[in-house]
TISEDO-365840 format. One record per residue (C-alpha): residue number from 1; residue in three letters; chain; y, x, z. Coordinates in Angstrom, 2 decimals, always signed. Example, Ala and Ser with C-alpha at 12.3 -4.5 7.8 and 13.67 -1.06 7.14 Angstrom:
! TISEDO-365840
 resi resn chain      c2      c1      c3
    1  ala     A   -4.50  +12.30   +7.80
    2  ser     A   -1.06  +13.67   +7.14
//
This chain:
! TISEDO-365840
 resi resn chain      c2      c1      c3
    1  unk     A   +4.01  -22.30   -6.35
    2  unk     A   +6.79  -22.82   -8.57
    3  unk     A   +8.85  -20.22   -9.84
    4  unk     A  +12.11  -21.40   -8.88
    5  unk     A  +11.16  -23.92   -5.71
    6  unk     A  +14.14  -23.33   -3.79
    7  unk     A  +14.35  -24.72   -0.38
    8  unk     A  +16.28  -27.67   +0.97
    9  unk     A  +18.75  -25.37   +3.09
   10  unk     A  +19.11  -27.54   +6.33
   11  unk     A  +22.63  -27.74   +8.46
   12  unk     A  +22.89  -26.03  +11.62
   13  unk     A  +26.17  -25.55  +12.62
   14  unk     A  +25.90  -24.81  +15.98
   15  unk     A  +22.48  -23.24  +16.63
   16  unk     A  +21.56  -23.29  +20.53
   17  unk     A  +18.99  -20.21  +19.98
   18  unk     A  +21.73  -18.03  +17.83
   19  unk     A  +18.96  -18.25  +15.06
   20  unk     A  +19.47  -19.51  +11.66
   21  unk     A  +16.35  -19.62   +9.33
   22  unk     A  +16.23  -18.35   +5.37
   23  unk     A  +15.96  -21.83   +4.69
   24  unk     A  +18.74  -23.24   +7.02
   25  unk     A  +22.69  -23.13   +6.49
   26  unk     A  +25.70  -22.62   +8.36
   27  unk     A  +28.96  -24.65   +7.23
   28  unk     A  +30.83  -22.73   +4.47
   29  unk     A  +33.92  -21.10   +6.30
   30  unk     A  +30.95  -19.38   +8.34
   31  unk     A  +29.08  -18.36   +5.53
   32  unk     A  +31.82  -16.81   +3.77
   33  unk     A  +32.86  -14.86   +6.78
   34  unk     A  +29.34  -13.66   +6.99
   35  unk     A  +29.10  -13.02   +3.53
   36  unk     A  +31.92  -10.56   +3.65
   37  unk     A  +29.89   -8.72   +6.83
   38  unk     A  +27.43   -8.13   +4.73
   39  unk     A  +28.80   -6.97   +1.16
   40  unk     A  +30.89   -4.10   +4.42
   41  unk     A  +27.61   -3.17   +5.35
   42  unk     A  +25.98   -2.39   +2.00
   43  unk     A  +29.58   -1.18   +0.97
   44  unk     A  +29.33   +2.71   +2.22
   45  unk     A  +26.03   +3.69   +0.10
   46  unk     A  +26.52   +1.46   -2.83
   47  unk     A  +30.17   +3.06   -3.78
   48  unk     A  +28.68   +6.89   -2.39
   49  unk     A  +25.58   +6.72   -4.35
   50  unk     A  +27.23   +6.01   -7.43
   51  unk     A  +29.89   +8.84   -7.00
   52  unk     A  +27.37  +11.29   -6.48
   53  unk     A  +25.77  +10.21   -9.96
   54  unk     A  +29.08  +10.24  -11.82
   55  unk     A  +28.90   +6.78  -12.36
   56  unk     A  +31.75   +3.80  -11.89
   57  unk     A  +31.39   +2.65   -8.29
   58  unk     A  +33.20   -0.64   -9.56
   59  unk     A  +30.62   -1.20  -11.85
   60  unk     A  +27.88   -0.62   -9.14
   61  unk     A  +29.47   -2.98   -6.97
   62  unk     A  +30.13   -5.69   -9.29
   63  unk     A  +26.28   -5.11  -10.42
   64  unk     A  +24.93   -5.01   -6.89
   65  unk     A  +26.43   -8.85   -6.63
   66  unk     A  +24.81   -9.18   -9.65
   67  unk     A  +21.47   -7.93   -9.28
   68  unk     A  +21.08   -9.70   -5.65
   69  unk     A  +22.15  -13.30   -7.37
   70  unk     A  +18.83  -12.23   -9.31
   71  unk     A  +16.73  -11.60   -6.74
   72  unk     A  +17.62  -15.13   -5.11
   73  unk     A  +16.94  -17.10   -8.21
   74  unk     A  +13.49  -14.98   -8.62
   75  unk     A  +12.59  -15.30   -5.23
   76  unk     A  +12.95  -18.63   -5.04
   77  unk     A  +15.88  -18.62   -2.50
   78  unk     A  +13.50  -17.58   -0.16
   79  unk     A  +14.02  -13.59   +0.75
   80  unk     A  +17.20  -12.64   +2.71
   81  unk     A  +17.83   -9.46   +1.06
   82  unk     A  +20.96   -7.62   -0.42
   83  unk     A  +20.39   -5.08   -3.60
   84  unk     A  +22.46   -2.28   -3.13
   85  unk     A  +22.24   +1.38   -5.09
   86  unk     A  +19.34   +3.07   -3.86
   87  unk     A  +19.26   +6.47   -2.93
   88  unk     A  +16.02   +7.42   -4.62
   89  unk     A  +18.14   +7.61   -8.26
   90  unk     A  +20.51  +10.81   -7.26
   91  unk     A  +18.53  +13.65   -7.53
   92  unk     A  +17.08  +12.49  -10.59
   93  unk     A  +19.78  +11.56  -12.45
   94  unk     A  +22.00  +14.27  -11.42
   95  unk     A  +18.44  +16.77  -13.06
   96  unk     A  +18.91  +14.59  -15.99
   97  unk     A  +21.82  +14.52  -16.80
   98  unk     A  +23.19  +18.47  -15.37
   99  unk     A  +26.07  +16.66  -13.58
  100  unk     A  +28.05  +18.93  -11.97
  101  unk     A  +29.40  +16.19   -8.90
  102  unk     A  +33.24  +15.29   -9.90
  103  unk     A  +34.67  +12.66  -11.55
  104  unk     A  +32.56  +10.30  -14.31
  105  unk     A  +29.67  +11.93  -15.74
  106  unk     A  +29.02  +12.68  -19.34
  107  unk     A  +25.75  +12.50  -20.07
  108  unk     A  +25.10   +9.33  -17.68
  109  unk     A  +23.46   +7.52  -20.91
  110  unk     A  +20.55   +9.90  -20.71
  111  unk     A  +20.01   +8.59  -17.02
  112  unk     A  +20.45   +4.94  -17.30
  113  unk     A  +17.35   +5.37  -20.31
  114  unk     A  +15.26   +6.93  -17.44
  115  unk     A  +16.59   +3.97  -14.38
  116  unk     A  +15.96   +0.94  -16.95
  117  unk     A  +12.64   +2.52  -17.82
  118  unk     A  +12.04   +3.00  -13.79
  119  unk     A  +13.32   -0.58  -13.59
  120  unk     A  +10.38   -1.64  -16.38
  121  unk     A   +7.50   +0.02  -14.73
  122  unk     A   +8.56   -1.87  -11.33
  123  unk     A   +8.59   -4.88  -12.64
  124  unk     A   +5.87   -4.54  -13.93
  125  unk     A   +4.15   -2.94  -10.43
  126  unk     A   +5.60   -6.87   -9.39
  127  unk     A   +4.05   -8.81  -11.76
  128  unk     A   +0.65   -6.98  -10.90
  129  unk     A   +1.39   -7.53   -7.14
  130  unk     A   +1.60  -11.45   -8.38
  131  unk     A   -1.70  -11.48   -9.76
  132  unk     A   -4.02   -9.40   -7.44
  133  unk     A   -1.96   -8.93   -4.01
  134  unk     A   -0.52   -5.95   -2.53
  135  unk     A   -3.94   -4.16   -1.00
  136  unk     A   -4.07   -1.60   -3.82
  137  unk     A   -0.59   -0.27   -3.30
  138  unk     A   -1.68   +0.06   +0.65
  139  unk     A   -4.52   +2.20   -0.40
  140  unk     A   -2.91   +4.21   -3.37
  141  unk     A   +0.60   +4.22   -1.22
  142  unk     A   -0.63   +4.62   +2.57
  143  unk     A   +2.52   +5.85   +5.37
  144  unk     A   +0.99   +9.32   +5.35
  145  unk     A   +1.90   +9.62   +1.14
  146  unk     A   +4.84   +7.59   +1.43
  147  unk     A   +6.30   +9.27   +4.14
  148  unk     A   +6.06  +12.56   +2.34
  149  unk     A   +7.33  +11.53   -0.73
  150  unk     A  +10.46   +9.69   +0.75
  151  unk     A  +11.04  +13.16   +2.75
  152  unk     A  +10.45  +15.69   -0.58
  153  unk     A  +13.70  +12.93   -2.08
  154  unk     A  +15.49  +13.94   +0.55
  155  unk     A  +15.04  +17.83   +0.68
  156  unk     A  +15.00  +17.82   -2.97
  157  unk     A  +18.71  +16.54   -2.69
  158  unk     A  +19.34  +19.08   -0.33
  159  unk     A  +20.96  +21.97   -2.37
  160  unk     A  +22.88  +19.35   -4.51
  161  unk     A  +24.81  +18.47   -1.16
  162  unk     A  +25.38  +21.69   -0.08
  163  unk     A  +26.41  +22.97   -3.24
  164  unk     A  +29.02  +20.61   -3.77
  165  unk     A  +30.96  +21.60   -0.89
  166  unk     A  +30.95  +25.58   -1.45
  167  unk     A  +33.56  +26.17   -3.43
  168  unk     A  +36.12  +27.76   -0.53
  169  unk     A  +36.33  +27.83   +2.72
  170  unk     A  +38.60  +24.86   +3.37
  171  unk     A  +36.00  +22.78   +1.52
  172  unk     A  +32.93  +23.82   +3.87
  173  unk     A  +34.83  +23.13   +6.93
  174  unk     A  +36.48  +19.68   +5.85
  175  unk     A  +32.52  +19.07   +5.56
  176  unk     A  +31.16  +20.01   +8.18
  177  unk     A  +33.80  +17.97   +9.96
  178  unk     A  +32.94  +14.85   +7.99
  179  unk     A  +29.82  +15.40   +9.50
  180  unk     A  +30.97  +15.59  +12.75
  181  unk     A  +32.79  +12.27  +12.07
  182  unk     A  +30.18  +10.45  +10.87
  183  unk     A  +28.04  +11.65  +13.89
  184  unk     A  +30.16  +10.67  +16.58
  185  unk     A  +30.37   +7.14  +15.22
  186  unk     A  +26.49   +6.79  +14.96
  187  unk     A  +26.33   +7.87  +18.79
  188  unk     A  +29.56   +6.90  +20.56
  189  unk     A  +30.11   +3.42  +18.75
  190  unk     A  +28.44   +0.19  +18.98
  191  unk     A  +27.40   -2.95  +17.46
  192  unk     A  +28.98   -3.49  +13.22
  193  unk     A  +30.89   -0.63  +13.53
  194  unk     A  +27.87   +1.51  +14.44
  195  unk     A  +26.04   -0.17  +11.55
  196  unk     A  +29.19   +0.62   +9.21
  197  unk     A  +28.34   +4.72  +10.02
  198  unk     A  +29.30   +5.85   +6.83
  199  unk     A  +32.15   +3.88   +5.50
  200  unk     A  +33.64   +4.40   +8.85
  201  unk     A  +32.87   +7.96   +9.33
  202  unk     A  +34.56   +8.62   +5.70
  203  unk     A  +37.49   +6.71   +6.83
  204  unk     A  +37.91   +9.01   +9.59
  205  unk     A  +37.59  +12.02   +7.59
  206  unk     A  +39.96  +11.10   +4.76
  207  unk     A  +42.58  +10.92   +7.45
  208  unk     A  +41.78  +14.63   +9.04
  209  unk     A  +41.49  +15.48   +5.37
  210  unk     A  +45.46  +14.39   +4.80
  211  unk     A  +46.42  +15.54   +8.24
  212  unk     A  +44.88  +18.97   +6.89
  213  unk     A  +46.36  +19.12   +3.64
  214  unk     A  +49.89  +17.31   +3.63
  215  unk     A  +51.06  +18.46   +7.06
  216  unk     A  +49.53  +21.40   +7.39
  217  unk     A  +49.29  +22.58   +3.44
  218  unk     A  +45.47  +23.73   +3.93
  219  unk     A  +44.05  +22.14   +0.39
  220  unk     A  +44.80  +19.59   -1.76
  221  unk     A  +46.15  +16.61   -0.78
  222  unk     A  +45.21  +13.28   -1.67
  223  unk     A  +46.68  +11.57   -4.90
  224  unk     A  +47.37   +8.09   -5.09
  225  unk     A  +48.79   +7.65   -8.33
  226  unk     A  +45.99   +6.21   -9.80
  227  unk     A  +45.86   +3.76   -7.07
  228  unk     A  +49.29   +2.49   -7.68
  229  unk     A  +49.08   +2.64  -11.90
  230  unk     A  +45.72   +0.56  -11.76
  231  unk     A  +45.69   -3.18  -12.28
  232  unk     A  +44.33   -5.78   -9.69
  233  unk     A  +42.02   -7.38  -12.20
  234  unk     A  +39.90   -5.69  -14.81
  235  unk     A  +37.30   -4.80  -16.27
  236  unk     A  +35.22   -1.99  -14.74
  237  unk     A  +33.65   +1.31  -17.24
  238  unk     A  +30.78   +0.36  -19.07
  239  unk     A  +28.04   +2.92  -20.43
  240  unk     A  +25.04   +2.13  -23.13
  241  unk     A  +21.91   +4.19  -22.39
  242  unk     A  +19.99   +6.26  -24.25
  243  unk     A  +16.39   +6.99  -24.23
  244  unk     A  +15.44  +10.37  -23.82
  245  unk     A  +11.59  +10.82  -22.99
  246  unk     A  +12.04  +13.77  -20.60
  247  unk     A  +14.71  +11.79  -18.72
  248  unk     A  +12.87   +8.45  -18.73
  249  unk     A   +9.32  +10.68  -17.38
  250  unk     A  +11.75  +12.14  -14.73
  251  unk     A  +13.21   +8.86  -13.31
  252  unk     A  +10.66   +6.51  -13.85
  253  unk     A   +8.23   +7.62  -10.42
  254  unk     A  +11.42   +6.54   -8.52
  255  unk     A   +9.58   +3.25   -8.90
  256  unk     A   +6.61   +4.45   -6.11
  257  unk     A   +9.89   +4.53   -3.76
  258  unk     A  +11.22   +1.34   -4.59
  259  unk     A   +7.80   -0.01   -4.29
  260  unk     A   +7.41   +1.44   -0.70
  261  unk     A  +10.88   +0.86   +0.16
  262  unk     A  +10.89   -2.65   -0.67
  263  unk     A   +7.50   -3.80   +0.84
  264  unk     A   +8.12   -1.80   +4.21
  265  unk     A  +11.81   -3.93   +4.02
  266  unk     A   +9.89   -7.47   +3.43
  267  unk     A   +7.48   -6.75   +6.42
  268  unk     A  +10.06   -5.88   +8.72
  269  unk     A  +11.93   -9.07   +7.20
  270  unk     A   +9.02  -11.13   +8.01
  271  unk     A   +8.46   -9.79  +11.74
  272  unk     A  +12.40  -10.72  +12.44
  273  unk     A  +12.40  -14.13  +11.13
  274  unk     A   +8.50  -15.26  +11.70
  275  unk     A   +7.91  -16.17   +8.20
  276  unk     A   +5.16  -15.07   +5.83
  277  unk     A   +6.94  -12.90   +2.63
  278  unk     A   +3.46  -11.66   +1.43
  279  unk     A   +3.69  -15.11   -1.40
  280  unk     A   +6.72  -13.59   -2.64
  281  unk     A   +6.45   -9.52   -2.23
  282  unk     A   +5.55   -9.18   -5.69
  283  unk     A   +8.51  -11.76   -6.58
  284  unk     A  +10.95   -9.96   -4.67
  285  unk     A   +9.72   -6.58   -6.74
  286  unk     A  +10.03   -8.45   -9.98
  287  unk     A  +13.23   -9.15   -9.29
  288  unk     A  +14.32   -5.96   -7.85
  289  unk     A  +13.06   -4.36  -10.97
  290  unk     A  +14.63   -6.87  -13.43
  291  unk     A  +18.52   -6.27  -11.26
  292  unk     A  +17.34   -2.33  -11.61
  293  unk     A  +17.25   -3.06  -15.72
  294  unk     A  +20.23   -5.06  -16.00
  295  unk     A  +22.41   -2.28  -14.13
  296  unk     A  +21.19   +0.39  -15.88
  297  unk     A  +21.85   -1.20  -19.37
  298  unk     A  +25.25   -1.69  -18.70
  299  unk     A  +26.36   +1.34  -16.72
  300  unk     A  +24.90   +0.72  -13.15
  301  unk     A  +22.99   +2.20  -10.63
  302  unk     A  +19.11   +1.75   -9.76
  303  unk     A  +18.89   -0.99   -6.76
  304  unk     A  +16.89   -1.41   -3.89
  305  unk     A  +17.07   -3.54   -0.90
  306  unk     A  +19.09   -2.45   +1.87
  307  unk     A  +17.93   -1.50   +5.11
  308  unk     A  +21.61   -1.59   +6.11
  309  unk     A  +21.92   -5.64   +5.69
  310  unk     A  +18.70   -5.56   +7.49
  311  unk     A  +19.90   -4.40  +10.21
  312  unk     A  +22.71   -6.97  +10.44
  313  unk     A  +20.19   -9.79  +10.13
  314  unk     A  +18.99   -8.03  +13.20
  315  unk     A  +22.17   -8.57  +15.50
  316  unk     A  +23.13  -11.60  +14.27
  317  unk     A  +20.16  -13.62  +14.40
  318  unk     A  +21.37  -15.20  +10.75
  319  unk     A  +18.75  -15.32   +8.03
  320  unk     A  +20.31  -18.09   +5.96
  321  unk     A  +19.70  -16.94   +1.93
  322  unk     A  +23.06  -18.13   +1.24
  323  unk     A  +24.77  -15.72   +3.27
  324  unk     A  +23.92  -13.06   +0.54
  325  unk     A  +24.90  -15.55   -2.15
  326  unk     A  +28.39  -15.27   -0.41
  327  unk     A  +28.10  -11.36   -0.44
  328  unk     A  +27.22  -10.75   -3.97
  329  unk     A  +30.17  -13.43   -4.72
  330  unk     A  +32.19  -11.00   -2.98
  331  unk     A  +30.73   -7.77   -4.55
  332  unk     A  +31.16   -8.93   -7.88
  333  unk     A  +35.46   -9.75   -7.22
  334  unk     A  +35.28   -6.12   -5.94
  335  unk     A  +33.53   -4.79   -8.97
  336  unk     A  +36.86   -6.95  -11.37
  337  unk     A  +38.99   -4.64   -9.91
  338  unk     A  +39.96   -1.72  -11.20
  339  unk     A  +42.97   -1.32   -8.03
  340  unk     A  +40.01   -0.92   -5.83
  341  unk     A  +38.36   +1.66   -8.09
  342  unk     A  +41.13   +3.87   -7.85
  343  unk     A  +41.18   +3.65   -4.27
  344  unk     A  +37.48   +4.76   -4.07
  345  unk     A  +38.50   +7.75   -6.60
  346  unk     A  +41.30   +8.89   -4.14
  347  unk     A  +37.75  +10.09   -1.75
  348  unk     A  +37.95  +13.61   -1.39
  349  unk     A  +35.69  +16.03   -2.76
  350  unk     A  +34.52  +17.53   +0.28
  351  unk     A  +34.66  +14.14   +2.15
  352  unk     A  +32.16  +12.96   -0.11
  353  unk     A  +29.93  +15.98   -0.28
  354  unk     A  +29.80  +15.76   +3.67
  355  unk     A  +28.51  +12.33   +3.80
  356  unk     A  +26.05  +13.64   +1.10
  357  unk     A  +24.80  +16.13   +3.63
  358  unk     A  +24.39  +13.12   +6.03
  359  unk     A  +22.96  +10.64   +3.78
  360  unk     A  +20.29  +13.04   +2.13
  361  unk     A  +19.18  +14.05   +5.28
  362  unk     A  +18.45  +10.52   +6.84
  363  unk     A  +16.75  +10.06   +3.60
  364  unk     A  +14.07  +13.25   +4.74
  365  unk     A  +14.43  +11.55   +8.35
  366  unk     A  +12.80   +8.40   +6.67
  367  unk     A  +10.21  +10.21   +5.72
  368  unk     A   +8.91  +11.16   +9.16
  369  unk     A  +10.04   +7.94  +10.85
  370  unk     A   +7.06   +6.39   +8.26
  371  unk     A   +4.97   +8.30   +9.67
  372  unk     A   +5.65   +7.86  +13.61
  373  unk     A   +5.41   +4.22  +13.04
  374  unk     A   +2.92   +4.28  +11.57
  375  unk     A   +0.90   +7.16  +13.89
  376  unk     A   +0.04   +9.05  +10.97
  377  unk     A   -2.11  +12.24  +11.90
  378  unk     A   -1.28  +15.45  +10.84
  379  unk     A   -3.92  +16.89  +12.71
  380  unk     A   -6.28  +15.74   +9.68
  381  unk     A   -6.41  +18.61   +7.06
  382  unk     A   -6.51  +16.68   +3.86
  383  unk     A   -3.03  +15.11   +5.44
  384  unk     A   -1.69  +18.05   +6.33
  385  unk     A   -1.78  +20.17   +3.06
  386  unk     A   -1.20  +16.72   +0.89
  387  unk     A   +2.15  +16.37   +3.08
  388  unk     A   +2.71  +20.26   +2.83
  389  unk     A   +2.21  +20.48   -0.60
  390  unk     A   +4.57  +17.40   -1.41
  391  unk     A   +7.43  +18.88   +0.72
  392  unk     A   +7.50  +22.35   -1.03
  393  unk     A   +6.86  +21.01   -4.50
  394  unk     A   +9.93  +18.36   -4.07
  395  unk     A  +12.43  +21.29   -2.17
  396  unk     A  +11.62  +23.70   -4.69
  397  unk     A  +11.94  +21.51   -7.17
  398  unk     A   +8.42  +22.35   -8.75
  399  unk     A   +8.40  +21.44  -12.34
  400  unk     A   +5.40  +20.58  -14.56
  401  unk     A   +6.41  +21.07  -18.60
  402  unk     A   +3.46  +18.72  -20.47
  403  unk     A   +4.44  +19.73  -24.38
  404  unk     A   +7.73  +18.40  -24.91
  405  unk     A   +8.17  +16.92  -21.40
  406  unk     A   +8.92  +18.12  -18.44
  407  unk     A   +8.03  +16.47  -15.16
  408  unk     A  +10.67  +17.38  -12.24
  409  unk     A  +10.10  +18.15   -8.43
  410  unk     A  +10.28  +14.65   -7.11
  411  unk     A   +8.09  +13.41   -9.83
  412  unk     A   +5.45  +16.15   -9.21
  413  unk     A   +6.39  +15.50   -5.62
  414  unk     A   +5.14  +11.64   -6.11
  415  unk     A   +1.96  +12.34   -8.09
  416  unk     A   +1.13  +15.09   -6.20
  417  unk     A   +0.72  +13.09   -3.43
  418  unk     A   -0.72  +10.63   -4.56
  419  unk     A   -3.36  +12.32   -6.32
  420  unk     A   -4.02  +15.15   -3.39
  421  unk     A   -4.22  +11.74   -1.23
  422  unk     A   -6.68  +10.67   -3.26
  423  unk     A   -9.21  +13.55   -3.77
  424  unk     A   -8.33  +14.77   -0.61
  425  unk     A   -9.37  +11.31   +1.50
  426  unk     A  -12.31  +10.81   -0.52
  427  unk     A  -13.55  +13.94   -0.04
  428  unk     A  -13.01  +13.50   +3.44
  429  unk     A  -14.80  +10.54   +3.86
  430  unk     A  -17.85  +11.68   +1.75
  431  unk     A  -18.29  +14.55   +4.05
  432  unk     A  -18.14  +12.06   +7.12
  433  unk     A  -20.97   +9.97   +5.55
  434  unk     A  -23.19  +12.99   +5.06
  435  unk     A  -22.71  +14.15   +9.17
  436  unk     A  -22.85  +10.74  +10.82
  437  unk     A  -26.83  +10.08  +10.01
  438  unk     A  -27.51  +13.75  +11.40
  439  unk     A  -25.58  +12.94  +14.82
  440  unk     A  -26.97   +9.66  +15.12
//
């Protein structure tokens, strides 16, 4: 299979089924209005995630294009995906770096070390993948370890959200009812703007949040004078890493995440569209890894692919690869412009640290929605104190000093797991092997 055997993307401009194919096209005008569907869907979580890291969301959206142009050149053309900033990298940075949640952070050279070396290690996870399948990560990674670990990220994150928003009062209300917000538009709306959740939801709070504070004077009120002193076109903040062992030891195990993350992405890619992505699963994690590099030399955010474009593939019936060319086309005139920086910077603190309360907990969700798919039984001891044990170590943030290193709560989250999983399960199945020739 070559590298780089992109398909011959066929016409179909008026599809009688509603389905378009990865390797099939719609005319341009079409494409582009799809594109820009799907650079709003990944928009919400690729400008929060960054914000909550102290990063440039410009940057992350101009390397989010970036990164998914990539992925389509690895992949061969042939994965309909969209990279946007994963999730997984919050927690983790914000430990490395001591980030205290407003404005740019200081230290965010420390972090990108510990994202390109996370970035390194799945790549190389990909490359692997290439040359022996994926059967190994199914055994080392099964639902009942991955659903933990995805869960411990999420409770992990938990006090960072919480903390962020208890400064007064005001703050803790405004948050709660950016909760509120974002919850009535997951249950009362339908169709893109029900997939749009978050960015929609935040727009709703920012305008309680200036109802609150410039009619009635109950906090601060919003400041747009950056918006209006910004320029249209720019250049967004770049950072240079640095690499600090401890840091790069503490973000690296993100790549188990991105590992399961991606894969469980490809297979539900491949049930939607009828095509086989197991030739290019360990492509597509090359080249998540390799856009997961490139951001974090420059400034950027860890990415992942995103459930969120997923789930737009899923109502429209459009799989066409070039539809996310169009997207990360779009993404990357976003990330040029410093105008629509500002804008993003005019987001309310307690806005923000609301939809941080959301977000963080549908990451824990995740966790046990791995495991109902996938009928995991908890009823089985060795699961039940591996998945115990993982929660408590990545909640309490458990962590493991090994001489000059020290090993945080979602990294001794991941091991743990997998290692309990491990002795646990064979254990397990020893003891089975010595009963079953007595009851026969």
């Amino acid at each position: 299979m070559a590298l780089f055997g992109f398909p011959h993307w066929q016409l179909k401009a008026t599809p009688e089924d509603g389905v378009v194919a990865p390797d099939e096209r719609l005319p341009l005008a079409q494409t582009a209005v799809l594109g820009v569907q799907h650079a709003v869907a990944m928009f919400g979580a690729t400008v929060l995630m960054p914000i909550l890291m102290g990063l440039d969301p410009n940057l992350s959206i101009l390397m989010s294009g970036v990164g998914t142009l990539l992925f389509f050149v690895i992949t061969g053309g042939r994965v309909p995906s969209y990279l946007g900033s994963s999730a997984a990298f919050v927690g983790v940075a914000i430990a490395a770096t001591g980030f205290n949640g407003q404005g740019l952070n200081p230290n965010i050279s420390v972090a990108l070390g510990g994202i390109i070396a996370c970035g390194l290690l799945y790549t190389l996870v990909g490359l692997l993948v290439i040359r022996v399948g994926t059967r190994w990560i199914e055994r080392l990674m099964p639902p009942v370890v991955t659903g933990a670990v995805v869960m411990a990220i999420g409770l992990n994150l938990a006090p960072i959200a919480v903390k962020s928003v208890s400064g007064s009062a005001f703050e803790s209300w405004m948050a709660a009812i950016t909760v509120l917000c974002i919850g009535v538009v997951a249950v009362f709306t339908r169709g893109m703007v029900q997939r749009l959740l978050i960015l929609v939801g935040l727009i709703v709070a920012c305008l309680i949040y200036a109802l609150l504070t410039s009619v009635l004077g109950l906090g601060k009120p919003i400041d747009f004078a950056l918006v209006q002193q910004a320029a249209w076109l720019g250049l967004p903040h770049f950072s240079r890493p640095t690499f600090d062992g401890p840091a790069m030891l503490l973000i690296a195990p993100v790549a188990v995440i991105l590992v399961a993350e991606n894969l469980g992405h490809l297979k539900a890619v491949a049930g939607m569209t009828g095509r086989n992505m197991d030739p290019y699963i360990g492509r597509a994690f090359v080249g998540d890894g390799l856009a997961t590099m490139l951001s974090g030399s420059v400034g950027g955010s860890g990415v992942t692919t995103y459930a969120e474009n997923i789930g737009v593939m899923a109502v429209t019936k459009i799989y066409s690869t070039l539809v996310f060319v169009a997207a990360a086309v779009i993404a990357i005139l976003l990330g040029f412009s410093p105008k629509f920086g500002a804008l993003i910077h005019t987001i309310p603190g307690p806005v923000i640290g609301g939809a941080s309360i959301v977000v963080f907990g549908l990451i824990a969700v995740a966790g046990a929605r791995i495991w109902v798919q996938h009928n995991v039984d908890l009823n089985q001891n060795g699961n039940l104190i591996m998945v115990a044990v993982t929660l408590v170590l990545g909640a309490g943030d458990f962590a493991l000093r090994l001489g000059a290193f020290t090993l945080g709560g979602i990294g001794t989250a991941t091991f743990g797991a997998i290692l309990l999983n491990a002795l646990l399960q064979r254990r397990a199945s020893r003891l089975q092997g010595d009963v079953m020739p007595q009851d026969v």
